[in-house]
N, C-alpha and C positions, 0 to 999 in steps of 0.2 A: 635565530628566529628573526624573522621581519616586522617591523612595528608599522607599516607602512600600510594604512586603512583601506586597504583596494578589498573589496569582495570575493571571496573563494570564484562564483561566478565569473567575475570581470577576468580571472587570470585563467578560466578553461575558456570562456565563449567562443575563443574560435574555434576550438574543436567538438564542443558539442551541440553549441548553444543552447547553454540553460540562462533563463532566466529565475532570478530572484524578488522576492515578494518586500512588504514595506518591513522597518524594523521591530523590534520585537514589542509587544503589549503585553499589557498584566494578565489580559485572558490568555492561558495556555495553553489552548487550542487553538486558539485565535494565531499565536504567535506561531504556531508551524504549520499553519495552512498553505503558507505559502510554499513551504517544501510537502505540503501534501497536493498541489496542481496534478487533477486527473484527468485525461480525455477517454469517458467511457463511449464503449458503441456497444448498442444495443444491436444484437446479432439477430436473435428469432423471437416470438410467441410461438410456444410449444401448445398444444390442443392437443391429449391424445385422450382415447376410450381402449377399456378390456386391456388387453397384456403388448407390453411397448418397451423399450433399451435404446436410451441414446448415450452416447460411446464418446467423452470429451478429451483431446490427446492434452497433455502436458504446453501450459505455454513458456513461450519464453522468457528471459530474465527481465521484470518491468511490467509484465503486466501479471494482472489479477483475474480470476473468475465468478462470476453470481451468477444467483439464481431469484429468481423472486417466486412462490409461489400463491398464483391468485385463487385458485379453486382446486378442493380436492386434494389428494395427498398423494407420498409418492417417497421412495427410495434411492438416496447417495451416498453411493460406495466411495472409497478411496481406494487408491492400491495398496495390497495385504489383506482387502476381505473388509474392511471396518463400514458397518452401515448403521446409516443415520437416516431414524423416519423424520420426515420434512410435510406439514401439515398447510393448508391455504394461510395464510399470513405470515409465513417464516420466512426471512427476508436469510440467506447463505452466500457469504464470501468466504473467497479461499485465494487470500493475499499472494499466496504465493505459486499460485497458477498451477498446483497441481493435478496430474491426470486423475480421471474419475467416470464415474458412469454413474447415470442416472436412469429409473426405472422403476415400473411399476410395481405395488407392493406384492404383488400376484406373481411367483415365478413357477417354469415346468420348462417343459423341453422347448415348445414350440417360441417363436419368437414373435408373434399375436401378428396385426396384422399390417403389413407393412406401411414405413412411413411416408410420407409424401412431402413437397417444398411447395408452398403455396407462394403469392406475393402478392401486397395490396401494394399503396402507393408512398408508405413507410417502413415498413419492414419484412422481413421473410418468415412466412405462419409453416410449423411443421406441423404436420396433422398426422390421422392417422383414422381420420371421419370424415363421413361427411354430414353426423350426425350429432347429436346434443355432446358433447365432451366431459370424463367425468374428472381431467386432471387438467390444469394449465397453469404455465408457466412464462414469464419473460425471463429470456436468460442472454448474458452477454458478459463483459468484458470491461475493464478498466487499464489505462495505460497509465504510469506514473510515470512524470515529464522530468521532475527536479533529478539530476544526479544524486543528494545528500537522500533521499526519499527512501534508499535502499534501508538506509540505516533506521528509520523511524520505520519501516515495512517487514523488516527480519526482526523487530523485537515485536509482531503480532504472532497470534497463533498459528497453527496449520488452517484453523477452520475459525470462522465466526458466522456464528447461529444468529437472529435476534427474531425475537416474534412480534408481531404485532398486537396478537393477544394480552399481551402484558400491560398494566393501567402504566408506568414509565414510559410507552412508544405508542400510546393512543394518539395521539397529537397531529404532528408538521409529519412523522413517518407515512402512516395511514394514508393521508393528506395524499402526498407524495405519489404512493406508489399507487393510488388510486387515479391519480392526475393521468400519470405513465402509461397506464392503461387505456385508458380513455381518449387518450393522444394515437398510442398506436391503434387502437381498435377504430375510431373515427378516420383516421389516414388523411387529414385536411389538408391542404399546404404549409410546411414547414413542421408539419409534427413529430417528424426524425428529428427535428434541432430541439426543439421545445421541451421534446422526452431525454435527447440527452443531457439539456442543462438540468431540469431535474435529477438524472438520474447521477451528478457530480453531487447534487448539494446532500443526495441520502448517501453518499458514499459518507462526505463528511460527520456527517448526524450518526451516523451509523459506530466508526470511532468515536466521537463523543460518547455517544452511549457505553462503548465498551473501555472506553478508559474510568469512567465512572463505576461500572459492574465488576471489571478487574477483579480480584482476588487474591491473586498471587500473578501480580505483573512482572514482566522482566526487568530490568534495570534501568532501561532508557522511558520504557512504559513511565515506571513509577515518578522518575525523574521529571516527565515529562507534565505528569499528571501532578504537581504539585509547583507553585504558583515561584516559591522563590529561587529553584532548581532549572524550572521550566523558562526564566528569561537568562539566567545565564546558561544553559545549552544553546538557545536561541540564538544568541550572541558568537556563541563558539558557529556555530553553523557557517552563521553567516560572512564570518571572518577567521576562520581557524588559522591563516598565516598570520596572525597579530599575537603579538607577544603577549599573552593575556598573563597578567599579574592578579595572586588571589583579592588583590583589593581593587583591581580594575572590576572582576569578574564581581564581587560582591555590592559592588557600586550601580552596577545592572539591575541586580535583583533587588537593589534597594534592602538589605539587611548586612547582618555584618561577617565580617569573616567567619568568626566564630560558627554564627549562626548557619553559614553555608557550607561551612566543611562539615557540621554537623547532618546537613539535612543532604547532602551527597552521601556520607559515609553508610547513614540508615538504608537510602534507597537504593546504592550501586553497591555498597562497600568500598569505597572511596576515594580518595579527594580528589575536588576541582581539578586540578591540574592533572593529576593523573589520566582522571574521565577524559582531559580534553586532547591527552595524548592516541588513548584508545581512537576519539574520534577522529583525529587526523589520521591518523596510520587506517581506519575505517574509510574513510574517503578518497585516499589515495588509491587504497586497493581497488574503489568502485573503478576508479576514474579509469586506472590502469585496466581495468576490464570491458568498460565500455565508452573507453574515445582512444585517439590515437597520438595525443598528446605527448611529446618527447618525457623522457624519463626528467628532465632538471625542470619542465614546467610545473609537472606535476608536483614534484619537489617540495620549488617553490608556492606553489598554489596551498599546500599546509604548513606551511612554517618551517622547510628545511632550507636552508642558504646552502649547502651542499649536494651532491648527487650521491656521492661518496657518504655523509653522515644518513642520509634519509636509508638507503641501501641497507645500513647497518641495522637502525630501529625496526626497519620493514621485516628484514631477517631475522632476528631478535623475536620478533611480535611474532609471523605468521611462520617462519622457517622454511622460507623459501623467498630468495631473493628475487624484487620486483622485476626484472627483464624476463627471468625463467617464469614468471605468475601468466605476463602477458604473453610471453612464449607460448605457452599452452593455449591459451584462449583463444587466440588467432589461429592455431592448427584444429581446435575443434568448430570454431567458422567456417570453415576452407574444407 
């Protein structure tokens, strides 16, 4: 391993160029904000009346999809059939960009009456009136920029729901997505930009929220969501090729060894350095699927000093050795 403090970042940037955020803080949300950098684009305000189906294809790896709904209610299937009624103030992501369809709660053969592409001087309105509407929506898209993003993004659900109705999201969300509205529906100069930065900071409120509601988080979730776990992950992130010794890593979080193999073991089942093994053999795999970074960079970019030993652990872990991973990826681009 290399004890040599360069940034996971500094050793891919030229193949992907990510940027990294400042170092980690006792807020744990705070502290992987930086690997949660989203550029969301708000694609349509949807307006429809009587019987409507909009049709959303599957995206690609990195980005995410929402929904906002401002008025009226309405129906999102997933593929396999599973639908979820979505009511005016229910704010829906789907981290992981899966296909779906959205539609009115009213269905029959006919498919109501067709839609249309409007455009003001912000955004693209689908309609499907030209008269009072009894369903609307902003709906659009988030892109995650950080490389490591992947791994704090696959320990969310398929689906996150939040309402606004609830007294917890009365607040800065409300706020928010009423601003959003009002941005696009006004169409002034600059109200595409105004709604997008917006529409970054409810992404973030949005995880907070659901790291908070949690239940039965995943591993990295739980870990994440708890304060002396949450700065040594942090740390692993941001440096996974340093040699991290459990007193280095405990030294971070400011408690003691003890105390942190303790509070890894409850949340992941465990320890430090295992998790931080996962993590690098997790980051390599992204890297190796989306940059094109020579196999000993990447390597080295998590802590292998070999081509040969990292090949092994890679093999080991996922069972399929890293050139044959990126072999495939590149044939399904192509």
């Amino acid at each position: 391993m290399f004890s040599t403090r360069n940034s996971y970042a500094d050793r891919l940037n030229e193949q992907d160029g990510a940027h990294f955020g400042s170092p980690p803080t006792p807020d744990s949300l705070s502290a992987i904000s930086p690997l949660l950098r989203v550029r969301p684009e708000l694609q349509e305000v949807c307006r429809f009346t009587s019987q409507w189906k909009t049709v959303h294809e599957a995206e690609s790896p990195g980005w995410a999809q929402f929904h906002i709904v401002t008025k009226g209610s309405c129906c999102l299937e997933l593929q396999g059939g599973k639908c979820f009624q979505l009511e005016a103030g229910n704010l829906l992501l789907l981290p992981h960009g899966d296909a779906h369809v959205v539609r009115s709660n009213r269905r029959g053969r006919s498919t109501g009456v067709p839609i249309q592409l409007e455009c003001n001087d912000a955004i693209t309105i689908k309609t499907n009136t030209d008269d009072e509407s009894d369903t609307e929506l902003i709906c659009g898209r988030l892109h995650f920029e950080e490389v490591p993003t992947s791994l704090v993004i696959a320990a969310l659900p398929k689906m996150m729901l939040l309402s606004l109705g609830t007294e917890q999201l009365l607040g800065h969300l409300r706020i928010l997505v009423q601003m959003i509205d009002e941005e696009l529906e006004a169409a002034r100069p600059g109200a595409a930009a105004v709604a997008t930065d917006l529409a970054s900071a409810l992404f973030v409120i949005m995880l907070r929220t659901h790291f908070e509601q949690a239940e039965s988080a995943s591993d990295l979730i739980r870990l994440l969501a708890t304060r002396a776990s949450a700065r040594a992950v942090n740390a692993m992130l941001n440096d996974p090729a340093h040699g991290w010794t459990l007193e280095e890593l405990a030294a971070e979080s400011h408690v003691s060894r003890a105390t942190l193999v303790r509070t890894f073991q409850k949340a992941a089942g465990m320890a430090p350095l295992a998790f931080l093994t996962e993590l690098r053999l997790g980051l390599a795999r992204q890297s190796l699927t989306a940059t094109n970074a020579p196999l000993m960079k990447v390597a080295m970019a998590v802590g292998y000093d070999s081509e040969s030993a990292f090949a092994r652990a890679f093999r080991r872990r996922f069972g399929i050795s890293p050139g044959k991973l990126r072999g495939i990826h590149q044939k399904r681009a192509d």
